[in-house]
C-alpha positions, 0 to 999 in steps of 0.5 A: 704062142707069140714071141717078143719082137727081141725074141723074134730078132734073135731067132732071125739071127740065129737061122741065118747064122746056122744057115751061113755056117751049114751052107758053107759046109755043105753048099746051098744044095747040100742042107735042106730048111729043116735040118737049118731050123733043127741046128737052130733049135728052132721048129721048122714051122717057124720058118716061113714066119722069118724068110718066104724061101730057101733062096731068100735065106740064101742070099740073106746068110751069105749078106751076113757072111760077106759083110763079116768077112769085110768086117774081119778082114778090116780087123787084121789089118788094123790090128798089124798097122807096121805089117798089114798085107803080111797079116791078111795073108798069113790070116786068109791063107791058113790051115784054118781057112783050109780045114774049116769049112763051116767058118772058113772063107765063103767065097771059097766054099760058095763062089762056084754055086752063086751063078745058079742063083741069080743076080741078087745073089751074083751082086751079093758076091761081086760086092763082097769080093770088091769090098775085100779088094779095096781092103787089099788095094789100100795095103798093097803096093804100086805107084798108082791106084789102078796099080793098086787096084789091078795088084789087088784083084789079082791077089784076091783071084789067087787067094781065093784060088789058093784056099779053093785048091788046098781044099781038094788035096788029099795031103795035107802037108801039100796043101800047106806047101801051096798056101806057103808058097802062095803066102810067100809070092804074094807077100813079095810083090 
């Protein structure tokens, strides 16, 4: 049975969202096509009619998901114009980002993962990281733009590093201790 090209459109959509939240739970290893296409609702059969590989939806979930974090994080800014740096931080260095892994922070969950897939996927991230970093220069700091600009990749490293390691804690109230401190050191800059 043939689908309408709307129908066809939302079911793309709708694996590459199941995809992006499974990958980031699990990791690109972690969840194979059919359990994708399950959660999906969809027949693993129909598959190979949206994506010619695993690797393809791969990289065309984490497109998704990089865009949306950009998108997202465009949003707290401009949702705190007096306060913008002190949103994206309390926004990005939460319990949420932590706990949920699903549909927390994608260069937390996947970062380590992107080098075996090559450099279509590495540009993916390294143009996603640089689109966050510019969202970070324009709201920190500095006499310069390369001041802004050095500021802003090191508090986007320390960030991400901050979520990647409240993840591993086994205390939660730990983990929360490094997000604060890190909240509160890089609002102080």
């Amino acid at each position: 049975m043939r689908v309408s090209r709307e129908k066809f459109a939302e079911n793309r959509e709708k694996i590459l969202a199941v995809a992006g939240e499974l990958f980031r739970e699990k990791g690109f290893d972690g969840i194979g096509v059919a359990d994708i296409m399950k959660a999906a609702g969809l027949t693993h059969g129909g598959f190979y009619g949206h994506f010619e590989s695993k690797d393809e939806l791969a990289c065309e979930a984490s497109k998704a998901l990089v865009a949306r974090s950009q998108e997202r994080w465009q949003e707290v800014v401009e949702a705190a114009p007096e306060a913008p740096r002190d949103a994206l931080l309390a926004h990005y260095l939460s319990h949420r980002n932590v706990v949920e892994h699903g549909t927390g922070c994608v260069f937390a969950a996947l970062t380590q993962e992107v080098s075996r897939y090559g450099p279509e996927m590495q540009s993916t991230f390294t143009n996603g990281l640089m689109g966050m970093a510019a969202i970070l220069e324009e709201i920190t700091p500095g006499e310069t733009q390369e001041e802004r600009r050095r500021k802003a990749l090191a508090d986007l490293s320390t960030m991400v590093g901050a979520v990647i390691l409240a993840r591993a804690m086994d205390t939660p109230t730990l983990s929360e201790e490094l997000l604060a401190a890190t909240r509160q050191e890089l609002a102080s800059r």
